[in-house]
C-alpha positions in Angstrom: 15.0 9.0 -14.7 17.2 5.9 -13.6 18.9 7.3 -11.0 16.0 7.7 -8.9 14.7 4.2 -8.3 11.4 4.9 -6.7 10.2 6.2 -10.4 11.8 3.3 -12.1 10.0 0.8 -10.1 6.4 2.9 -10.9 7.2 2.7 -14.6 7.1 -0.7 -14.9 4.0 -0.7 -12.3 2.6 0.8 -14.8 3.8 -0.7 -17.4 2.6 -3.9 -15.9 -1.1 -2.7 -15.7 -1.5 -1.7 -19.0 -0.9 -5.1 -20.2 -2.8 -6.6 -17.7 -5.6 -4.9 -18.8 -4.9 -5.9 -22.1 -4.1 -9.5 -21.3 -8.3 -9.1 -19.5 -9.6 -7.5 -22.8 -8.0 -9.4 -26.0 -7.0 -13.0 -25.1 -4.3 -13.8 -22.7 -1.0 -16.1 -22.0 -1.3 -19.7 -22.4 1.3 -22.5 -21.7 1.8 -25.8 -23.0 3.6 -28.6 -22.0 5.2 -32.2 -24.1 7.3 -34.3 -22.7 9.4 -36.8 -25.2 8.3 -39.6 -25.8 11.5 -41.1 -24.1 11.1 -38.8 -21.2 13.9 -36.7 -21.3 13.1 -33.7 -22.5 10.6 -31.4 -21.4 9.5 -28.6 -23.5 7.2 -25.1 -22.1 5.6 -22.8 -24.3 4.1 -19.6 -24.2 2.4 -18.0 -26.3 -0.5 -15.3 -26.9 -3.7 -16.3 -27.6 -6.1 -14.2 -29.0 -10.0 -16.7 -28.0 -12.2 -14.3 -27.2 -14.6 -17.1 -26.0 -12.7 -17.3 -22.7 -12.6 -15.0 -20.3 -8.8 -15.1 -18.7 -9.9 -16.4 -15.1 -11.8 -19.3 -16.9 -9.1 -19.8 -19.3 -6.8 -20.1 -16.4 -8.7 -22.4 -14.8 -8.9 -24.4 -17.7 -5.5 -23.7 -19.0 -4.3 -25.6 -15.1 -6.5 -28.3 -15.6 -5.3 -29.0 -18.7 -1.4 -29.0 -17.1 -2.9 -31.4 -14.0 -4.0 -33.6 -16.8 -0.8 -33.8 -18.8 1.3 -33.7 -15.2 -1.0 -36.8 -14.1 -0.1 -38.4 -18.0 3.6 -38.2 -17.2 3.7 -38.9 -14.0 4.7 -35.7 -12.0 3.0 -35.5 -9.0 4.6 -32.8 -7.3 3.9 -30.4 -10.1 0.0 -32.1 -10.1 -0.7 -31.9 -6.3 0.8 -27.6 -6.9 -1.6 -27.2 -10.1 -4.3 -28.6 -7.8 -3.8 -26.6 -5.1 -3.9 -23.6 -7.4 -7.1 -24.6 -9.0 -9.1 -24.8 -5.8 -7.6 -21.7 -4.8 -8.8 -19.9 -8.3 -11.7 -21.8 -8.2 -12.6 -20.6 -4.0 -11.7 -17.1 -5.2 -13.5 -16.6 -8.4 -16.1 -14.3 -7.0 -13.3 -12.4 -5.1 -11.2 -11.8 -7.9 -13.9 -10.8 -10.5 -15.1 -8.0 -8.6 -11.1 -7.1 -8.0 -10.9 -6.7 -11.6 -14.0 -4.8 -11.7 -12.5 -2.5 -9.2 -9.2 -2.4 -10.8 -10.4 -1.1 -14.4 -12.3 1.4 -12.6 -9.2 2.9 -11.3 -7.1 2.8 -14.2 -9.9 4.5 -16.3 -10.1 7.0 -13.2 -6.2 6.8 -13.6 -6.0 6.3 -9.8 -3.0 4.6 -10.2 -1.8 3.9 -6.7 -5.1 2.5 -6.2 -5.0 0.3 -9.1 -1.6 -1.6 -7.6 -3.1 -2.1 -4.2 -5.9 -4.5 -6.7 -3.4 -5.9 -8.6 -1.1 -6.6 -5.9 -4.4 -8.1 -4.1 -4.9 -10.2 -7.5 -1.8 -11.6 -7.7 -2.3 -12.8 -3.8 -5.6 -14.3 -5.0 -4.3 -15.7 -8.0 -1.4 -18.0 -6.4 
């Protein structure tokens, strides 16, 4: 199975869109962000959050805001002015990517699966 890499890469393809669908379903991915109070340490976390009040494009939205805010707090404009940029870009694209997703669970419950990585690979364009 390894030795031909072609099906390797497709098994994680896969692998990748079955937990995306999952991820647009039952929660999704958040991050948080402290900095010590005496600046030097930064900590990230990830973790799984199962609201079902928010869908995962508003979440995300909301989930960058709330890193521009925190970014703005302590100071790191770089990392604001890229959060901003990708909020404007979610936020341009929202109507764009919600009928992509529409699109893409309609192929994997057709279980055209070459046609579901052309959408996801046309999310994740939209998405950056």
């Amino acid at each position: 199975m390894f030795g031909n890499r072609k099906n390797y890469n497709d098994v994680f393809r896969l692998f990748d869109e079955i937990f995306e669908q999952f991820n647009q379903t039952n929660g999704g991915w958040k991050t948080q962000t402290r900095m010590s109070e005496d600046g030097n340490t930064k900590v990230t976390t990830h973790y799984w959050s199962n609201d079902a009040t928010n869908s995962k494009s508003n979440g995300g939205v909301e989930s960058l805001k709330s890193q521009l805010e925190y970014a703005i707090e302590n100071e790191d404009f770089e990392l604001a002015v890229k959060l901003r940029d990708q909020i404007k870009s979610l936020e341009s694209n929202q109507e764009e990517i919600d009928k992509l997703e529409l699109e893409l669970k309609k192929s994997i419950k057709e279980q055209n699966f070459e046609k579901s990585i052309e959408i996801r690979d046309q999310l994740k364009k939209l998405k950056q």
